[in-house]
VOLOSE-703880 format. One record per residue (C-alpha): residue in three letters; x, y, z. Coordinates in steps of 0.5 Angstrom, whole numbers, plus 2048, in hexadecimal, padded with zeros to 3 digits. Layout:
residues N
AlaXYZ
...
END
This chain:
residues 372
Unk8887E67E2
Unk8857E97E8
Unk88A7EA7EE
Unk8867E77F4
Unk8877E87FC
Unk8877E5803
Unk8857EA807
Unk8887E780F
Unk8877EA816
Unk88E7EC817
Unk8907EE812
Unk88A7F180D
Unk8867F3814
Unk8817EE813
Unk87A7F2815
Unk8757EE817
Unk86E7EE814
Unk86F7F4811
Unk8717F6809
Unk8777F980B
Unk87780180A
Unk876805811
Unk87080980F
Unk86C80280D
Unk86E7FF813
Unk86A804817
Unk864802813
Unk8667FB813
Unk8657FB81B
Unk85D7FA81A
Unk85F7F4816
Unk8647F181C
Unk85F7F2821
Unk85B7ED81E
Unk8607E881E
Unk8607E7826
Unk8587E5826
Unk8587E181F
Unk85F7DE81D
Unk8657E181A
Unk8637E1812
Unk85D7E4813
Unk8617E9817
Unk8657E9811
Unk85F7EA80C
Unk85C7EF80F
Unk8637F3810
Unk8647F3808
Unk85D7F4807
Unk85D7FA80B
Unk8647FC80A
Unk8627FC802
Unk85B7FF802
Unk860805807
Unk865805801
Unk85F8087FC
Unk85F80F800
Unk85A813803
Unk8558137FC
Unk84F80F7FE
Unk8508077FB
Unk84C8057F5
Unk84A7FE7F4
Unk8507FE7EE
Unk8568007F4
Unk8547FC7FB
Unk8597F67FB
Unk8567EF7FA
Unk8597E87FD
Unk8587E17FA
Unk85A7DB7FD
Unk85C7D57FA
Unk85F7CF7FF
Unk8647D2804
Unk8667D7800
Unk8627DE800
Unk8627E47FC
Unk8607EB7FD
Unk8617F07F7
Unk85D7F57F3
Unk8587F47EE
Unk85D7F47E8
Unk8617EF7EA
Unk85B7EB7EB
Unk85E7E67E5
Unk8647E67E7
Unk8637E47EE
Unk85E7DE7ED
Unk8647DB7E8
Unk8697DD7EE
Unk8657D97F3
Unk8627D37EE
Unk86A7D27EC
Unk86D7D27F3
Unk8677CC7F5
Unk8687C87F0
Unk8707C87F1
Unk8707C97F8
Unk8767C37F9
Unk87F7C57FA
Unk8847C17F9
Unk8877BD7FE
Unk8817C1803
Unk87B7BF807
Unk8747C1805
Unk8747C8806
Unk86E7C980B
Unk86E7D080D
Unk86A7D580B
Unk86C7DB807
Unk86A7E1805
Unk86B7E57FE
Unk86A7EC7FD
Unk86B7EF7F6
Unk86D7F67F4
Unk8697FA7F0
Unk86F7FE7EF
Unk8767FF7F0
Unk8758057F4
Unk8718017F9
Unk8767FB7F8
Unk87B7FF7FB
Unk876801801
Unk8747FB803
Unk87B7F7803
Unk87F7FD807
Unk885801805
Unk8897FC807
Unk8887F7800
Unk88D7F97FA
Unk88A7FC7F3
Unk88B7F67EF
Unk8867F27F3
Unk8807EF7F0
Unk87E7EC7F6
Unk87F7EA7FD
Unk87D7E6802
Unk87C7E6809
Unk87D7DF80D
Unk87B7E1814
Unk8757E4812
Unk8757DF80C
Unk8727E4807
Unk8757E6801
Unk8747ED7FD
Unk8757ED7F6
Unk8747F27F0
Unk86D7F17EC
Unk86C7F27E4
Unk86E7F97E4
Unk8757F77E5
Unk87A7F77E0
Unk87E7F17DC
Unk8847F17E1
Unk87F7EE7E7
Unk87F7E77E3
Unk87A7E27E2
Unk8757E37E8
Unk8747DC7E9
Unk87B7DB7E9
Unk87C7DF7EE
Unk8777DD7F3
Unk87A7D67F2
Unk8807D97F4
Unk87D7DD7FA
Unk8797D77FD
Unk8807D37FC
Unk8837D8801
Unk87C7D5806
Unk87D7D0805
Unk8847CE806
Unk8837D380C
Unk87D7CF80F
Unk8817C980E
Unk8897CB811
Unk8877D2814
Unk88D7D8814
Unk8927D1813
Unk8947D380C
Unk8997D8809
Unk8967DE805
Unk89A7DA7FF
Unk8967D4800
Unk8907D7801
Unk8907DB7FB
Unk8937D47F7
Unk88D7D07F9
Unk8877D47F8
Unk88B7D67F0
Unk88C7CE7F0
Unk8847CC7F2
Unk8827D27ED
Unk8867CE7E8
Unk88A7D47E5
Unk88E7D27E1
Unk88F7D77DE
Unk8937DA7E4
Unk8997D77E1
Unk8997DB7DC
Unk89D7E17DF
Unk8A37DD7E1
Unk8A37DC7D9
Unk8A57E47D9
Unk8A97E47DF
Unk8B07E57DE
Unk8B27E67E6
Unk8B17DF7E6
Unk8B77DE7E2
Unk8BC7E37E5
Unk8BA7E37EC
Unk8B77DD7ED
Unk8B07DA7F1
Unk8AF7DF7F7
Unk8AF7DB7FD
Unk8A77D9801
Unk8A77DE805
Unk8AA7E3800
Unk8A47E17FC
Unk89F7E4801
Unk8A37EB801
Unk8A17EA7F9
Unk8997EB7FC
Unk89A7F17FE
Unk89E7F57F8
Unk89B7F87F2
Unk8977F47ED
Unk89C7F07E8
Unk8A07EE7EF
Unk8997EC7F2
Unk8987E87EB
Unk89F7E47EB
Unk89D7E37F2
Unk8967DF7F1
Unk89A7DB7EB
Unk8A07DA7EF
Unk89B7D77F5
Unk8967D37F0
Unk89D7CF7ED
Unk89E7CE7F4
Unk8987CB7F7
Unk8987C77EF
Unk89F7C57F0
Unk89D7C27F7
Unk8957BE7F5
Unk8997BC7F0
Unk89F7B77F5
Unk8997B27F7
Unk8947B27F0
Unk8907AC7F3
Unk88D7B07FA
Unk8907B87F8
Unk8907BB7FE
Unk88A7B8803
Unk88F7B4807
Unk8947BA807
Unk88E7BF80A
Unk88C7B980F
Unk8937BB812
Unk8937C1812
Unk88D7C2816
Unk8907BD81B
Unk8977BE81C
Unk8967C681A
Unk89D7C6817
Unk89D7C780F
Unk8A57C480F
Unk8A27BE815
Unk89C7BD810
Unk8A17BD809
Unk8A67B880C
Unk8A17B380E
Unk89D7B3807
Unk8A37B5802
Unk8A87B4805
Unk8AB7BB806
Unk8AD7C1809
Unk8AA7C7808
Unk8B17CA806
Unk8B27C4801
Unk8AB7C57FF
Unk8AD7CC7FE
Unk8B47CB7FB
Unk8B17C67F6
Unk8AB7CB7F4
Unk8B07D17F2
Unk8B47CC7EF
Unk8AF7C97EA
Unk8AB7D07E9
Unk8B17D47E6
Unk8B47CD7E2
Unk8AD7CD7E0
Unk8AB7D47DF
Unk8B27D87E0
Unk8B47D77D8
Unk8AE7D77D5
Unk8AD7DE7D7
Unk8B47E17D6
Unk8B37DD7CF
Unk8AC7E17CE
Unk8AF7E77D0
Unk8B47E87CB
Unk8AF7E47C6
Unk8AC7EB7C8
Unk8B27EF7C8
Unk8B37EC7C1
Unk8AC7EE7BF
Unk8AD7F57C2
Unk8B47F67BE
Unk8B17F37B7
Unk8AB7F87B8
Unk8B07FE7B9
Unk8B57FD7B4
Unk8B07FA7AF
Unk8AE8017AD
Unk8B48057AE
Unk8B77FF7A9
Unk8B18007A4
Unk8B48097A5
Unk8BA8077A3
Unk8B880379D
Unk8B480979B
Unk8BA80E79C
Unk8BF80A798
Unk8BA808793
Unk8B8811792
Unk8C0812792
Unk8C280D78C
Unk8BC80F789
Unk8BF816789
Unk8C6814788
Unk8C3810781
Unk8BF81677F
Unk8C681A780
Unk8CB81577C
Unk8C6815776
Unk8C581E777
Unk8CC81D776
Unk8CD818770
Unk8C881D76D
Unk8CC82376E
Unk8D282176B
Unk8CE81E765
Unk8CC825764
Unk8D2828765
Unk8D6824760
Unk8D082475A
Unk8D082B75B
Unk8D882C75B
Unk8D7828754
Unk8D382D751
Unk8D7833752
Unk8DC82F74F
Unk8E182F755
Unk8E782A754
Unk8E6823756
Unk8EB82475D
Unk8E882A75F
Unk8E3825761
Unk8E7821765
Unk8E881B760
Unk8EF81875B
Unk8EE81B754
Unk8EA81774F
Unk8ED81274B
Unk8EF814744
Unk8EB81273E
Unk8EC80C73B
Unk8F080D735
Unk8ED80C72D
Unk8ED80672A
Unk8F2805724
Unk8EF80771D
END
């Protein structure tokens, strides 16, 4: 599964109205200008098409390579004619499942800008966003950069990703900077419904041995590698879970309604739930590592023992065969042997040697005659 991002103005240096990278943000400034006479997302728009149309090069555009724009309800893409599919189903899917869990409507208008390819979706999101992202959106400047038809099957399913990049909006849109990274993170892979996020707590053996990491050992997991990341988008996506899961009649509507209000997430968990953020948090880490802790150390040593079968199996077939050869040969042996000695002693007969020459007792004597 793709890994997304949500990029933050403290600490992702949100870039208002541009794609990210230096050199585009110079050429995206014609587009901004537009934006303090026509609105803010024509600005937008603008700073994407011109900011896309600069990332071609020098070469004169042909018709196949300008950038084009659709919209569809208050969502708008701009893009490269190859990925002219891809966005129309983007667009046409975000519209038709434009609602949250525990949310309002959202209303803003959010712009999607979709990378022909890896290296110019590197340059729009900035040096700042790790390799192992997929996508990453932008809340001040509501947009959100995305990888397009060209990216590869680690990105994910690219519906999949944009619901979890409008997630991010629209909790944003709703709370502000109010959540937690882990709880940011946890509800836009919970509205995606990816349920196969859990799957990587299935393998992770730390769970077991160290233990669930704390909240805010959680949001430093974000920022290391790509397996870390991974444990980390499971580990938020069982929490919020776990947390809808308290109240199934309302989820978490009436939890959001007082967050917004008191501003204060253990204000808002104490009136609803009846917890703390500590005992929320001290439940979570005790549930996911009863529930997964086992299961992964039983899976690794399952595997281990997989492993181990796969190794000793051939050396176990080798030495089968060694034995086998070596008894052959002993067989093969015993019998030149035996052979030998028959010769010997036939051949010791024939020169008439003395039957204890040949290693034996002297023959019986004849029978006497019969009486006459």
């Amino acid at each position: 599964m793709g890994q997304t991002l949500c990029g933050r103005a403290e600490d992702r240096g949100e870039r208002r109205g541009t794609l990210g990278a230096s050199r585009v943000a110079r050429s995206a400034l014609l587009g901004l200008r537009v934006a303090r006479s026509r609105g803010l997302l024509r600005g937008l728009i603008a700073a994407a098409v011109v900011a896309l149309q600069f990332q071609t090069g020098a070469r004169p555009l042909g018709a196949q390579e300008a950038p084009e724009r659709i919209d569809r309800g208050r969502f708008t893409a701009v893009f490269f004619p190859e990925d002219r599919v891809l966005a129309t189903s983007l667009l046409d899917g975000a519209v038709k499942n434009d609602s949250f869990p525990g949310l309002p409507r959202p209303r803003e208008r959010v712009l999607l800008a979709i990378a022909p390819d890896h290296r110019r979706f590197r340059e729009w999101i900035g040096p700042g966003a790790p390799e192992w992202g997929a996508a990453i959106t932008f809340p001040e400047s509501h947009r959100i950069v995305m990888q397009g038809r060209a990216s590869g099957s680690d990105a994910g399913d690219p519906r999949e990703v944009l619901r979890h990049e409008i997630a991010h909006l629209a909790l944003h849109e709703s709370l502000g900077d109010l959540p937690p990274r882990w709880f940011d993170e946890g509800y836009a892979s919970y509205a995606a419904r990816e349920w196969t996020r859990e799957d990587a707590l299935t393998t992770n053996v730390a769970l077991a041995l160290r233990g669930t990491p704390t909240f805010d050992e959680l949001d430093r997991q974000f920022s290391g590698g790509s397996m870390a990341a991974q444990n980390a988008y499971a580990l938020a996506y069982r929490a919020v879970v776990e947390l809808a899961s308290i109240d199934p009649v309302t989820g978490l509507s009436r939890f959001f309604n007082a967050w917004r209000e008191t501003r204060s997430m253990d204000a808002s968990l104490r009136s609803e739930f009846g917890l703390t953020l500590a005992g929320y948090e001290q439940r979570w880490r005790q549930s996911t590592r009863r529930r997964y802790g086992m299961l992964a150390l039983f899976s690794n040593v399952a595997l281990a023992g997989a492993i181990l079968i796969v190794l000793v199996f051939p050396l176990y077939i080798a030495r089968r065969q060694r034995d086998k050869v070596r008894l052959a040969a002993m067989v093969a042996a015993d019998e030149a042997a035996e052979r030998a000695a028959r010769s010997s002693a036939i051949e010791a007969l024939l020169r008439g040697d003395d039957w204890s020459d040949l290693g034996g007792e002297s023959p019986p004597a004849a029978p006497p005659p019969p009486p006459s």
